[in-house]
C-alpha positions as CSV (number, residue, x, y, z in Angstrom):
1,X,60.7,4.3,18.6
2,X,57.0,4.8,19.6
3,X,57.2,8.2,18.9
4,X,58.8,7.6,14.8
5,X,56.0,4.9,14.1
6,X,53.1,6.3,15.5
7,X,53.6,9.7,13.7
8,X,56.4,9.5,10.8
9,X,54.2,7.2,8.4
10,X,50.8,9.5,9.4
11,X,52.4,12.1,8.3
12,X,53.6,11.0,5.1
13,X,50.1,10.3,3.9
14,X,48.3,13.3,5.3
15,X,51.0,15.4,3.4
16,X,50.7,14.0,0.1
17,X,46.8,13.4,0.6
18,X,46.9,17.5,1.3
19,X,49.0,18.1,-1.5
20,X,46.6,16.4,-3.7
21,X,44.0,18.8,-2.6
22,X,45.7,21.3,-3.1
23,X,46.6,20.7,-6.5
24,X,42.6,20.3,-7.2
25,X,42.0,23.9,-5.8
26,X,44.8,25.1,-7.6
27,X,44.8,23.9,-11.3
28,X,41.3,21.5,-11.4
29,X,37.8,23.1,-11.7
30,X,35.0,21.6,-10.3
31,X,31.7,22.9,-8.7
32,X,31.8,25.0,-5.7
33,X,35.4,25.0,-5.6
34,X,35.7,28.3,-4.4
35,X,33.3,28.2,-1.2
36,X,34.0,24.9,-0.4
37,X,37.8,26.0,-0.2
38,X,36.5,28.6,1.8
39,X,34.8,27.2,3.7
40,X,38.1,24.6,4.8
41,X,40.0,27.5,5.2
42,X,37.7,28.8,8.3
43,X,37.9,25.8,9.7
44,X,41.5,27.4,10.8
45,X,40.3,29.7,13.1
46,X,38.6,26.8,15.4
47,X,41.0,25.9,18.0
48,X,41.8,22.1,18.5
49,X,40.1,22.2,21.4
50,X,36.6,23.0,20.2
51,X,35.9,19.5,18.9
52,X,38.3,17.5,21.4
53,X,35.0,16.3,23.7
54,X,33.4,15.5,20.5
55,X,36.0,13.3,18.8
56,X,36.5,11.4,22.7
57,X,33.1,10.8,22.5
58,X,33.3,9.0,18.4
59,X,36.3,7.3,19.3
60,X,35.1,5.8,22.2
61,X,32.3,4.3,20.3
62,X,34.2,2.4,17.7
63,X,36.3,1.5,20.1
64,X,39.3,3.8,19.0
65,X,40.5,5.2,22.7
66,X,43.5,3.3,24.1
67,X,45.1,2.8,20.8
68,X,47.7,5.1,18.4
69,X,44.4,4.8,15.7
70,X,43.0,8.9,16.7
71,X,46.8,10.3,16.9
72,X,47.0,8.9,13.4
73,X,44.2,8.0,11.2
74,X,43.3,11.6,11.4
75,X,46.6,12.9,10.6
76,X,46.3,10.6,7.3
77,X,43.2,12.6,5.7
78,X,45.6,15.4,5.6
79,X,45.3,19.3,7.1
80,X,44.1,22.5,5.8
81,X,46.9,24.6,7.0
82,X,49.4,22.1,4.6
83,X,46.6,22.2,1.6
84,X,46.5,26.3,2.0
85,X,50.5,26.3,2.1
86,X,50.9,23.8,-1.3
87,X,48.0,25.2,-2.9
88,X,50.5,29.0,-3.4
89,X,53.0,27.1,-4.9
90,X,50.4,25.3,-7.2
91,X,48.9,28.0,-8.4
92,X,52.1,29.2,-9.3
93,X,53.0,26.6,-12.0
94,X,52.5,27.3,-15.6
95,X,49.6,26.5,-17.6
96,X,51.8,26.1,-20.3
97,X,53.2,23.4,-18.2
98,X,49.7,21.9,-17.8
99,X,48.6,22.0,-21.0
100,X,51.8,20.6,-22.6
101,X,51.1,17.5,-20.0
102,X,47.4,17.2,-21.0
103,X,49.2,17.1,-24.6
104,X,51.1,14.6,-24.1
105,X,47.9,13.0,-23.1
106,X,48.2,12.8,-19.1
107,X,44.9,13.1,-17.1
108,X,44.7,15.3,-13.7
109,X,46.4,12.8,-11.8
110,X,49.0,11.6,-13.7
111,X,50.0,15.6,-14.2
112,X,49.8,16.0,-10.3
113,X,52.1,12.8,-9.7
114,X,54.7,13.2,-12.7
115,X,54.9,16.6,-12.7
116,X,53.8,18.8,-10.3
117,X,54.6,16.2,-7.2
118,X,58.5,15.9,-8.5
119,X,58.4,20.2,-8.9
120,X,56.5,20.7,-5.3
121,X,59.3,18.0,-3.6
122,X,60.8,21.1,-1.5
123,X,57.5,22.8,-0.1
124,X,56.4,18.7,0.3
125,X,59.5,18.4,2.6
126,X,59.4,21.5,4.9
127,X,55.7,20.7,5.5
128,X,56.4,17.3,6.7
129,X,59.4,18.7,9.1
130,X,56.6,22.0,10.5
131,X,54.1,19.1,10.9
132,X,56.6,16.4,12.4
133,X,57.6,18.8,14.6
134,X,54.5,19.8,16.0
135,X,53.2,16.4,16.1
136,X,56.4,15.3,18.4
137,X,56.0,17.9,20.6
138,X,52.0,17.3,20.9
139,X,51.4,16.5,24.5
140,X,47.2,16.6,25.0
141,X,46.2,14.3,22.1
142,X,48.4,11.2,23.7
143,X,46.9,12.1,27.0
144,X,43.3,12.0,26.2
145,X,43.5,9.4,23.8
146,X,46.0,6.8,25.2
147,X,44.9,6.9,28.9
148,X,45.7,3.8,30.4
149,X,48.1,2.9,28.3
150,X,51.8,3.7,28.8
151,X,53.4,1.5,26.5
152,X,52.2,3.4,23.8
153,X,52.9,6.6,25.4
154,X,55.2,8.8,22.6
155,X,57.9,10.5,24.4
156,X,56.8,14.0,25.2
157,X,54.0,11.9,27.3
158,X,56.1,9.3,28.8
159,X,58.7,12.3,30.6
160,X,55.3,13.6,32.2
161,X,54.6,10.2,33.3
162,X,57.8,9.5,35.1
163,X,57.5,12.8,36.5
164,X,54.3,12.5,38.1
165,X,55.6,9.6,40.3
166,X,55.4,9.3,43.6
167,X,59.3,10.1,44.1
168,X,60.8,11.0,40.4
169,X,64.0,10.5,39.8
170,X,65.1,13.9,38.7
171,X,68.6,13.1,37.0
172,X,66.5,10.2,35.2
173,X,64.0,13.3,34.3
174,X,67.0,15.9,33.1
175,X,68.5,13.3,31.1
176,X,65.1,12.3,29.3
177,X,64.2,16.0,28.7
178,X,67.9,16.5,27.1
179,X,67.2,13.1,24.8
180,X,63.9,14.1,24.0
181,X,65.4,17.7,22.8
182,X,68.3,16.5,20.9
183,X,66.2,15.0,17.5
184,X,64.2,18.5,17.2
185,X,68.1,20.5,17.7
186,X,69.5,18.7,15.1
187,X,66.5,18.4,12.8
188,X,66.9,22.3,13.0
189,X,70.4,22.7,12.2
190,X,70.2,19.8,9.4
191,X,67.1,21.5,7.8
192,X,66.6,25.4,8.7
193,X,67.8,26.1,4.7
194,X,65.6,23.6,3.1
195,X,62.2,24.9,5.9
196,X,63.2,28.0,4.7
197,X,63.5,27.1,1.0
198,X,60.2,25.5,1.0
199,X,58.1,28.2,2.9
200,X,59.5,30.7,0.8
201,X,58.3,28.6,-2.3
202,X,55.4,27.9,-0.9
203,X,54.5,32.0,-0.1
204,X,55.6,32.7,-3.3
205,X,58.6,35.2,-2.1
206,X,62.0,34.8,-4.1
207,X,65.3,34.8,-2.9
């Protein structure tokens, strides 16, 4: 339950607040879009780890540390790697389209949430599984940030917690390990076509 709460409704807003962005690189002009987009897009080759002891270090001084807020207020101003991905399929709608909207007398916003949101609902959906995903599986964030604190411990955490007693029960261990794979198996199984579906949109392959 800690786990669903802490990351499902994060999620949802940093994916729609990325695909908003990535509608504006893709279809809005504005000044410096280009180098500014580049300049987000570098910011994929820094490792997670780079600015880890820097964001301990801000959290701690508004008082953020012990509490779910740094596993998901961040995750609500959205990620580059989802704005990159949405911002192929963007560019791929017609201007036609665009203009016929702006015709009809819709602004930017009302064009990105009547119709390119509703068209972009696939690449939308496997971008909030890839990230889910990732997110339920992340293991250093909760351990840096939610130190002390094992009632808020999401699940990949709270298995290395019961391990690192002073006798684990192992069966109790095996069991939770099984549990803990059982929502990512059938996640898989239940959406491998639609990932697929979506990436492919979203790379702008056809198939």
């Amino acid at each position: 339950g800690v786990t669903l709460w802490m990351y499902v409704p994060s999620i949802i807003v940093g994916v729609l607040v990325s695909a908003l962005a990535a509608y504006g690189f893709a279809k809005v002009d504005f000044f410096l879009k280009k180098p500014i987009f580049a300049i987000l897009l570098n910011s994929l080759t820094l490792p997670n780890s780079v600015g880890m002891i820097a964001a301990i270090v801000i959290y701690n001084g508004i008082g953020w540390m012990g509490t779910p807020l740094p596993l998901m207020i961040p995750r609500m101003a959205g990620s580059i790697g989802i704005v990159f991905f949405l911002r192929q399929f963007f560019m791929g709608l017609p201007d036609d389209l665009i203009g016929a909207a702006k015709v009809d007398g819709l602004g930017d916003y009302g064009i990105f949430f009547y119709v390119a949101l509703p068209l972009a609902l696939p690449a939308l959906g496997s971008q909030f599984i890839l990230t889910f995903i990732a997110a339920y599986n992340d293991y250093l964030g909760p351990l840096y940030y939610l130190v002390g604190k094992p009632k808020l411990y999401p699940l990949q955490l709270s298995l290395s917690y019961w391990r690192t007693g002073s006798n684990p029960d192992w069966s109790v261990l095996m069991a939770g390990a099984m549990v803990a794979m059982i929502p990512m198996l059938c996640l898989y199984l239940v959406s491998q076509k639609f990932i697929l579906k979506g990436v492919a949109i979203t790379s702008g392959l056809k198939g």
